[in-house]
C-alpha positions as CSV (number, residue, x, y, z in Angstrom):
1,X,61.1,8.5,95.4
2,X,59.9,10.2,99.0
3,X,63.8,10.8,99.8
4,X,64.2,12.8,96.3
5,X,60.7,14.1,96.3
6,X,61.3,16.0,100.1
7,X,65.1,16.4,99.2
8,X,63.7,19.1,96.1
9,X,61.2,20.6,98.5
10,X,64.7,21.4,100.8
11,X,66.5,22.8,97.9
12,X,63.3,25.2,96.5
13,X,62.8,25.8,100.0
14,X,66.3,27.3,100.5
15,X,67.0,28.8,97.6
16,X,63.5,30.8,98.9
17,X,65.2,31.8,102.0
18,X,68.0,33.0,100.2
19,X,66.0,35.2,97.6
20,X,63.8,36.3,100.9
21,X,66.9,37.3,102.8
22,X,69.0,38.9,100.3
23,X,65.8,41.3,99.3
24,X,65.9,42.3,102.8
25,X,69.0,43.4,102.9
26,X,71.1,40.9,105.2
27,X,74.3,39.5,105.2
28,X,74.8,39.1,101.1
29,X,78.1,36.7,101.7
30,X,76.1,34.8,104.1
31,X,73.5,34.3,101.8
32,X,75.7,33.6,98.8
33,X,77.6,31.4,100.8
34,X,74.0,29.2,101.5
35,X,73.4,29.4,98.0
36,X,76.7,27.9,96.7
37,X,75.7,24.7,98.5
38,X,72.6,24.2,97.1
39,X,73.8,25.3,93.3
40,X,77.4,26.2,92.8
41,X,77.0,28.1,89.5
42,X,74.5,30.0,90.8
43,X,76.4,31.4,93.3
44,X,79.1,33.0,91.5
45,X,76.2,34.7,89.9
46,X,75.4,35.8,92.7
47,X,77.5,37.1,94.5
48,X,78.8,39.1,91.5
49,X,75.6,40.9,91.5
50,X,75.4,41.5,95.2
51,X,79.0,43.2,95.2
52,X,78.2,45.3,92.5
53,X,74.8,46.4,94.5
54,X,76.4,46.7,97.4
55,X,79.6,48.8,95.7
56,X,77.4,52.5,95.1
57,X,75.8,52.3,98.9
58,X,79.1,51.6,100.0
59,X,80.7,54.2,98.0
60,X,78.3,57.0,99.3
61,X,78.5,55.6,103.0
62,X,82.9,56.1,102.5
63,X,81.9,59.7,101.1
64,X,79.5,61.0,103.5
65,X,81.7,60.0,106.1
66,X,84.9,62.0,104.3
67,X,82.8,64.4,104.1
68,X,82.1,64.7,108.0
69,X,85.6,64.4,108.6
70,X,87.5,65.9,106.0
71,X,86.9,69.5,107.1
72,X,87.6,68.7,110.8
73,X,91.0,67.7,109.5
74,X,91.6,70.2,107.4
75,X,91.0,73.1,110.2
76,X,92.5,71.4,112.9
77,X,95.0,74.1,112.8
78,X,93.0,77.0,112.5
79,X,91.5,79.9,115.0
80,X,87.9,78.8,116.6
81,X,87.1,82.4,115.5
82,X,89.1,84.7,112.5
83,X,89.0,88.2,113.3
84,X,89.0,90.8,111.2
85,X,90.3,94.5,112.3
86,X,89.6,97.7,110.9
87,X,91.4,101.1,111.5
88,X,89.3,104.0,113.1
89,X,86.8,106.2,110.8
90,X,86.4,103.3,108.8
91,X,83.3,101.2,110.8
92,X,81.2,104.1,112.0
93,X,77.8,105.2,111.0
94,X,77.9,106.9,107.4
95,X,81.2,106.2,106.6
96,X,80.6,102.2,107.3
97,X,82.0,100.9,104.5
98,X,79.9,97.5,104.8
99,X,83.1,95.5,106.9
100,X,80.7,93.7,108.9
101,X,79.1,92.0,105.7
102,X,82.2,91.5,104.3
103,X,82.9,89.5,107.6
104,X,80.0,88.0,107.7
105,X,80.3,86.5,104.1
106,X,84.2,85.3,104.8
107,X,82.7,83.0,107.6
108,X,80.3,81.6,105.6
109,X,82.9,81.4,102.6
110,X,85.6,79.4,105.3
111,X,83.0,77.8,107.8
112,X,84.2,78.7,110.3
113,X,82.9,81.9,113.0
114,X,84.1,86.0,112.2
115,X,83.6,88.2,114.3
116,X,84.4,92.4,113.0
117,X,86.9,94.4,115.6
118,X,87.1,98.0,115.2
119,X,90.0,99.2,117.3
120,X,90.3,102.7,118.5
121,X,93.4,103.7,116.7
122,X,96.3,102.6,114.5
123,X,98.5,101.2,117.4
124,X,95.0,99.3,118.8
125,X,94.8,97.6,116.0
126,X,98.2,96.9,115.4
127,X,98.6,96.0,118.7
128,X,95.7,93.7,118.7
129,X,97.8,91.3,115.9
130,X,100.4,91.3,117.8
131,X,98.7,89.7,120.5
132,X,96.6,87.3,118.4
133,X,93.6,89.3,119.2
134,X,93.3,89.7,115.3
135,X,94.3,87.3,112.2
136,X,93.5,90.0,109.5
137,X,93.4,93.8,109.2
138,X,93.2,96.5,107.0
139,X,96.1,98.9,107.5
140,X,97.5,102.0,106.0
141,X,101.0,101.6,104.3
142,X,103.0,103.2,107.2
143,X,100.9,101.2,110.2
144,X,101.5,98.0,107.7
145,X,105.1,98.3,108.2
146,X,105.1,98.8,111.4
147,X,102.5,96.1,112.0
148,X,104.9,94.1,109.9
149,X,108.2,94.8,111.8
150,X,105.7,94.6,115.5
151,X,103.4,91.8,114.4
152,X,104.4,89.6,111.8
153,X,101.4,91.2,109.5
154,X,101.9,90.1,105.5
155,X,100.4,92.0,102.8
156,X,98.4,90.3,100.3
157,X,95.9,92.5,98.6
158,X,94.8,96.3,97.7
159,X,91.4,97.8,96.6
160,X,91.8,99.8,93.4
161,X,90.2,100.3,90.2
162,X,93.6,98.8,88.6
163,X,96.8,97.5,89.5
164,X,98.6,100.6,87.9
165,X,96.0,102.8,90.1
166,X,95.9,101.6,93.2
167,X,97.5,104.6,95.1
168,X,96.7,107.5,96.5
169,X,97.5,110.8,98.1
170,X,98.0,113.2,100.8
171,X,96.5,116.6,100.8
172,X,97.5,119.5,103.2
173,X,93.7,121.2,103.2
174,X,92.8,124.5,104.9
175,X,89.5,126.2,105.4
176,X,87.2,127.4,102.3
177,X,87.6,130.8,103.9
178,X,91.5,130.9,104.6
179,X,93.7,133.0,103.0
180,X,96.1,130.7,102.9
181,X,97.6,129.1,99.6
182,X,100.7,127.2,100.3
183,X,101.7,125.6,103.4
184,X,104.4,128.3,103.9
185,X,101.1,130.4,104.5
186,X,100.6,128.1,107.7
187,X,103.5,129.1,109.7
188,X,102.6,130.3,113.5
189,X,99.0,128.7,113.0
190,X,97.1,125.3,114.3
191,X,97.8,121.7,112.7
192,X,96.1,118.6,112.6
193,X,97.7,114.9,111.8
194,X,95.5,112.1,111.5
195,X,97.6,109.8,114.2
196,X,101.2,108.5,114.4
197,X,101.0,106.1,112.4
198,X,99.2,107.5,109.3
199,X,101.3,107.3,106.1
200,X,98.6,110.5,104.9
201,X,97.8,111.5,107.4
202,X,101.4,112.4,109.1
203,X,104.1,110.6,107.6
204,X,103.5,112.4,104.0
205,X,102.3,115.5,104.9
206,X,105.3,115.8,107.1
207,X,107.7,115.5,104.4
208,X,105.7,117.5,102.6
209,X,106.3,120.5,104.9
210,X,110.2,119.5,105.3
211,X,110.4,119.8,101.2
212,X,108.6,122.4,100.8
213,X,109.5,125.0,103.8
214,X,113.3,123.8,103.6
215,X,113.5,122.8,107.9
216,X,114.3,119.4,109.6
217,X,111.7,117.0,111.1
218,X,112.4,118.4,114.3
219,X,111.6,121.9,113.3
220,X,108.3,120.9,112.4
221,X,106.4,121.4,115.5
222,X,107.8,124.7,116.2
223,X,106.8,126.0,112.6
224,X,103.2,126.1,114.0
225,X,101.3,127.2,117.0
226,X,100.4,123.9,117.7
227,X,100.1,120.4,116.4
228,X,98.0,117.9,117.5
229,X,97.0,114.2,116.2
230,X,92.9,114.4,115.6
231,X,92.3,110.7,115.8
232,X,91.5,110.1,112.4
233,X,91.0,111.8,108.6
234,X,87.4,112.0,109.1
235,X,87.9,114.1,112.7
236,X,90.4,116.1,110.7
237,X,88.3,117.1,107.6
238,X,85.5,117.6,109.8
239,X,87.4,120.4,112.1
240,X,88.5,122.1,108.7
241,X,85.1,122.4,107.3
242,X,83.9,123.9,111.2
243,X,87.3,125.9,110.9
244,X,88.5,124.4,114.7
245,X,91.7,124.1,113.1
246,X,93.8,126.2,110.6
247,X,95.3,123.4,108.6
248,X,95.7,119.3,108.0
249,X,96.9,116.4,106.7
250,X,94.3,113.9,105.4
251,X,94.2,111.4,102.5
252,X,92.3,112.3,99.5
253,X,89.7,109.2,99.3
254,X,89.1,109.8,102.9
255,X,87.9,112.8,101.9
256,X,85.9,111.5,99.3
257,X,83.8,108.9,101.9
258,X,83.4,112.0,104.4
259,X,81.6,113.9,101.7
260,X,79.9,111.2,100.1
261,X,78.2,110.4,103.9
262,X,77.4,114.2,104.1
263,X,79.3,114.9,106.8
264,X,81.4,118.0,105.2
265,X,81.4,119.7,102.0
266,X,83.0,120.0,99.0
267,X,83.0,123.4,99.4
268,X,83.8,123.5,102.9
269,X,87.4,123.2,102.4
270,X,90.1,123.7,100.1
271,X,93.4,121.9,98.9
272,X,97.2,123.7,98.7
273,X,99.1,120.7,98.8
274,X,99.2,117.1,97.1
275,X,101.8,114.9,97.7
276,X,103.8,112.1,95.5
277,X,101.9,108.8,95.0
278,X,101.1,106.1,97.9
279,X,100.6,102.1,97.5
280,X,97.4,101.4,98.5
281,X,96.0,100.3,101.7
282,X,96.7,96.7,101.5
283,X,95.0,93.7,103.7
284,X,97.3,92.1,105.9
285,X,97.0,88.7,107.7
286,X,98.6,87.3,110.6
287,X,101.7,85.5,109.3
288,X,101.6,82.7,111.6
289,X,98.1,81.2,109.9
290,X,98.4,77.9,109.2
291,X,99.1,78.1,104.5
292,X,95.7,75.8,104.3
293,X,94.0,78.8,105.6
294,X,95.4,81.5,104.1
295,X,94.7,80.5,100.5
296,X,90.8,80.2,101.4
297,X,91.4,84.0,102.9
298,X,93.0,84.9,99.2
299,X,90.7,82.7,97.1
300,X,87.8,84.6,98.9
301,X,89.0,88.0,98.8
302,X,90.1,88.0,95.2
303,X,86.4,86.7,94.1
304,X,84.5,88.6,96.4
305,X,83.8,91.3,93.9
306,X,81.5,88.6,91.9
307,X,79.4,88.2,95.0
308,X,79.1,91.6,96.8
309,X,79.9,94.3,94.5
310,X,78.3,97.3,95.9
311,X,81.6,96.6,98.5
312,X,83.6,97.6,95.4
313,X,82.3,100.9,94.8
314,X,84.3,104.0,95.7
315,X,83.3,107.1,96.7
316,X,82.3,108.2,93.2
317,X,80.2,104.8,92.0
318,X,83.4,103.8,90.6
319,X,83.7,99.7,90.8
320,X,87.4,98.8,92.4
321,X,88.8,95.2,92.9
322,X,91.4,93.4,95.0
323,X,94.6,93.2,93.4
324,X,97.8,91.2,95.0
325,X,100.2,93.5,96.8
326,X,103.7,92.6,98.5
327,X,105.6,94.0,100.9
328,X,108.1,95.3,97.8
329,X,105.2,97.4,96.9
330,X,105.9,99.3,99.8
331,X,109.2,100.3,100.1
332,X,108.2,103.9,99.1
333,X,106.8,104.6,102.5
334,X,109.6,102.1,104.5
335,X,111.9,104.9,102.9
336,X,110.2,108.0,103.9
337,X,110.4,106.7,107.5
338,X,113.5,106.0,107.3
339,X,114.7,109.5,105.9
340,X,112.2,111.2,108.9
341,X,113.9,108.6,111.6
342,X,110.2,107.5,112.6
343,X,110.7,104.6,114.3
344,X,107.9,102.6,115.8
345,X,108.8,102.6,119.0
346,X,108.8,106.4,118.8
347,X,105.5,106.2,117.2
348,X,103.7,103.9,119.6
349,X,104.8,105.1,122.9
């Protein structure tokens, strides 16, 4: 009687030590094991419930840590910092056009660190992909295909209000007060290009002038006085309205941001030639980006009108979006190098 008597105080005793130990959260297979000796049905019971416990804290211990490692992964191909170039005129005071927040937000979007470079012409900034400096850019349609042929850049996207809109155009502009009304009236008087490598800035008004005045490239220089590069559309316009210069080549919605800053006046300045349609000024990255990391770039930029966008305003409260682009969309411009024998080694001497 004493041996079965102390023999069920062993068993209540253990099975106690098993409840005790499980609730604090010990070794659950030890503990089932234990309690398989004392009462092998129990056990299977169990230990059925103890997996299925343990299963969901096991589950979100396998997830946390995929989700610590997952991204390091995924990016161990990418830059430590993306970098985003912009072309002079288009990062500078009034006529910011809010780059910095869009680089800001395409950091947070990828998770990784952006930093904003402004270069100090075309060729610096097409230069600066060329040597890594820079993994995405926004470039005019002639410095993209030179940045394409020098750099490796690849189109991708375009601001405009619509796919069948996103172009734009040259004008050949002269001050309000000249007398003159065609570019013909020019001849023997000061020019201004935009720089080099400005499709609207050179490359179109210079065709313009061959059309229109019936000379070759190379007589174009010697139809003026003198002609000089300004540095950019905004220095252009601006020496029109002042009347520092007698005539220029500038792009029309640069025009449009140098008036909306206040910086000239409608009414400083006047138009007397418009040239055939450009493709858009398309967004270019570095085509040597890992693919993982240029479809974040693309998912962000084609959504980022649903999070910022005042970005996607023009220059008349007009809202614009990022439309895909390729480099076929630009063989417009490829060809009217090609007929002015611009080359970019001529062009970025």
């Amino acid at each position: 009687m004493r041996q079965r008597h102390w023999f069920s105080i062993l068993t209540i005793l253990a099975i106690m030590v098993i409840v005790f130990t499980a609730g604090c959260g010990n070794n659950n297979q030890s503990a089932n094991a234990a309690q398989g000796n004392a009462n092998g049905a129990n056990a299977s019971g169990a230990n059925a419930a103890g997996n299925a416990a343990d299963k969901p804290a096991n589950d979100a211990a396998t997830n946390d840590a995929a989700a610590n490692t997952a991204p390091a992964d995924d990016k161990k191909d990418w830059p430590e910092v993306i970098r985003f170039g912009v072309l002079p005129g288009e990062e500078e005071g009034k006529l910011s056009r809010g780059n910095q927040q869009f680089v800001d937000d395409l950091g947070k979007a990828l998770g990784i660190k952006t930093e904003l470079y402004v270069g100090e012409d075309y060729t610096a900034v097409i230069e600066a992909m060329r040597t890594k400096k820079i993994d995405i850019a926004g470039f005019g349609p002639f410095s993209y295909i030179i940045a394409a042929q020098r750099s490796g850049a690849v189109p991708f996207a375009v601001k405009a209000a619509s796919k069948e809109t996103a172009f734009y155009h040259s004008l050949i502009v002269v001050p309000a007060n000249s007398p003159a009304k065609s570019i013909a009236d020019l001849k023997g008087k000061t020019f201004l290009f935009a720089d080099p490598a400005s499709t609207s800035g050179h490359l179109f008004p210079r065709m313009m002038m061959i059309k229109e005045l019936g000379i070759t490239n190379d007589q174009v220089e010697s139809y003026f006085s003198n002609v000089s590069f300004s540095g950019g559309h905004d220095k252009s316009i601006i020496a029109i309205a002042k009347g520092q210069a007698d005539g220029a080549g500038v792009c029309d919605s640069c025009i449009d941001r140098v008036v909306e800053a206040g910086l000239v006046k409608k009414s400083d300045y006047k138009v007397i030639g418009t040239s055939d349609p450009i493709p858009g000024s398309p967004l270019a990255y570095r085509g040597d980006l890992p693919a993982d990391l240029v479809e974040k770039i693309k998912d962000f930029v084609f959504n980022y009108d649903k999070q910022n966008p005042e970005f996607f305003k023009d220059a008349n409260g007009n809202m614009t979006h990022y439309f895909p682009v390729t480099d076929a969309d630009y063989q417009v411009v490829k060809d009217t190098a090609t007929a002015l024998n611009m080359s970019p080694e001529e062009l970025l001497k």
